[in-house]
C-alpha positions, 0 to 999 in steps of 0.5 A, a space after each residue: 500500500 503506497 502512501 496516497 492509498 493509506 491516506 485515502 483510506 484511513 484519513 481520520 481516527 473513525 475509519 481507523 476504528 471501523 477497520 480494526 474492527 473489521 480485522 477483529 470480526 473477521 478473525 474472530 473474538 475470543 472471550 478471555 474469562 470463558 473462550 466463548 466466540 460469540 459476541 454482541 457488539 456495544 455500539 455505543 460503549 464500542 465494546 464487544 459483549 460475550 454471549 456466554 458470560 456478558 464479560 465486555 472487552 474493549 476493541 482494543 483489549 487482548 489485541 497488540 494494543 492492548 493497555 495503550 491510550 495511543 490513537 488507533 491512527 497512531 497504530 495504523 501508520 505505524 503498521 504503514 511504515 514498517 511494512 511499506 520500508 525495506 528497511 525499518 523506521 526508528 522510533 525517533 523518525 517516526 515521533 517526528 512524523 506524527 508530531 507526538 510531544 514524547 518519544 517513549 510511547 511510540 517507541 513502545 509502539 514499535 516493539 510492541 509491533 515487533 514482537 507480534 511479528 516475532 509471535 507470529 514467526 514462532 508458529 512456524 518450523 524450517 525444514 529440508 536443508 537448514 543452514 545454522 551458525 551464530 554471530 556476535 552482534 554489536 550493542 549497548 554496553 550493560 548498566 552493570 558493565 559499564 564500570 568494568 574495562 571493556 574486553 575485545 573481541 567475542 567475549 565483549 560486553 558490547 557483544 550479543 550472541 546471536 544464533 541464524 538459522 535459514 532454510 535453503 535449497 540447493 541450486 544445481 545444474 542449468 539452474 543456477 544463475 550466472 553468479 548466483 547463490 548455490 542455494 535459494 534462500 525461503 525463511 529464516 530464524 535469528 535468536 539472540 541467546 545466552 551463551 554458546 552451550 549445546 544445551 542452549 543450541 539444542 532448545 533452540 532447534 528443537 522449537 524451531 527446526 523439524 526433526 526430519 530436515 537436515 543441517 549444514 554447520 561448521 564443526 564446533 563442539 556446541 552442535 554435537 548434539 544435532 544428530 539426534 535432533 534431526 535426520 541429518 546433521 553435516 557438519 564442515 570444517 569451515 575457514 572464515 573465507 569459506 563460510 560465504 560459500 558454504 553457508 551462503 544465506 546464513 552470512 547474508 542475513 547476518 550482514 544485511 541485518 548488522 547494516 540495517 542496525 547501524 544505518 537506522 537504530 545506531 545503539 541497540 540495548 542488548 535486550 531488545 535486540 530480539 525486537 529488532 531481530 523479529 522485525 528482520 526475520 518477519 520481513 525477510 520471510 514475507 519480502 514477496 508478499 508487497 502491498 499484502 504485508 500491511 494486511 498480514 501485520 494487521 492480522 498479528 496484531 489484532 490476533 496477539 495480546 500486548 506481551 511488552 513488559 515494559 509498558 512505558 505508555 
């Protein structure tokens, strides 16, 4: 949807409401007290009354908005902004935009957002070829770290764990392009973690990985553990000039997600890394999707309750 579009159909607060409702009805509403699905819609009191046990809910009540006192056109535009950008918006940008007197309400917008679409993607599993390494990322250092001297290198405090997952299938023959990638990339998975045990790798594909793929990976001792996980595991000594060869996509997504960090959100404090990490993955995974992605994010928003614990509004 391009900006004259979104203009021309949401121009005020009214046809904001009217939509989200829309998306509510079509989705449908769930009772929180009872699970009953069935409602009457208060018109005048804008509220969905249950069928089952007269419980009343909000249109915004067990939705991405949920607790916010934001304009829903606030939320709408939001929505317009990040699904219409290949990149990403700051919170900053965006404040100036709407012309709101504080930054940390739209800012908690944002991850609120952001942490549908990482809901979203968590329903999903890779499957046949999945290639999987981990990457250190750049971020704030901690409140309790700031007094201590800075260590380099991978043991940094300015340092995130991150581990990249990305499913692809190999390219052979005739087929693959002139330059190409020898694998064509469809979904992938980034998490940031604690530290680079096995048992912490071994959580991570369980829940996101099925257990008849197989995987491509170096050698690190971490990942002894994925034989008994999947159907095959492959790992590779792998030098760091190779790793772009073997392990094409993962390196990719690695690299343009470090890019987009630095070019718009500059410092990232370490624990909302996965929320700028959601917003990645979500794009990425749906990048063929064009005008229907605002349609896709209005759907995880309506169908995901506010889970940010730091609720700044």
């Amino acid at each position: 949807m391009n900006l004259l579009n979104f203009n021309t159909l949401f121009p005020d607060e009214a046809s904001c409401k009217v939509k989200w409702k829309k998306y509510r009805d079509k989705q449908g509403v769930v009772c929180p007290r009872c699970n009953c699905q069935s409602h009457y819609w208060k018109k005048d009191k804008e509220n969905y009354e249950c069928k089952g046990c007269s419980y009343r809910q909000s249109l915004r009540s067990n939705t991405v908005m949920h607790g916010s006192q934001l304009p829903f056109r606030y939320w709408f535009i939001a929505i317009h902004l990040l699904t219409s950008t290949r990149k990403s918006f700051s919170a900053s940008e965006l404040q100036r935009q709407l012309g709101h007197s504080t930054y940390n309400p739209i800012w908690a917008m944002l991850h609120k957002l952001r942490q549908a679409m990482g809901v979203r993607d968590a329903s999903y599993r890779l499957t046949e070829v999945v290639e999987l390494d981990e990457e250190f990322f750049s971020t704030e250092t901690p409140d309790d770290e700031k007094d201590k001297s800075i260590k380099r290198g991978r043991g940094s405090q300015k340092k995130s764990e991150v581990l990249v997952m990305a499913e692809s299938i190999p390219v052979e023959g005739s087929y693959l392009p002139k330059g190409g990638k020898p694998r064509k990339v469809r979904y992938i998975k980034m998490f940031v973690i604690e530290d680079l045990k096995s048992s912490t790798l071994y959580e991570k594909v369980v829940e996101s990985i099925e257990c008849q793929s197989m995987i491509d990976t170096d050698n690190s001792n971490s990942y002894t553990n994925f034989k008994f996980l999947v159907k095959e595991h492959r790992p590779q000594v792998i030098s760091p000039k190779e790793a772009g060869k073997l392990l094409p996509w993962v390196h990719i997504a690695i690299s343009n997600a470090k890019r987009m960090f630095l070019d718009i959100f500059h410092d990232i404090k370490p624990e909302y890394l996965q929320s700028y990490m959601n917003e990645f993955c979500y794009k990425f995974n749906r990048r063929y999707f064009g005008e229907n992605l605002f349609d896709r994010l209005m759907i995880a928003a309506v169908t995901n309750k506010n889970q940010f614990r730091y609720n700044i509004e």
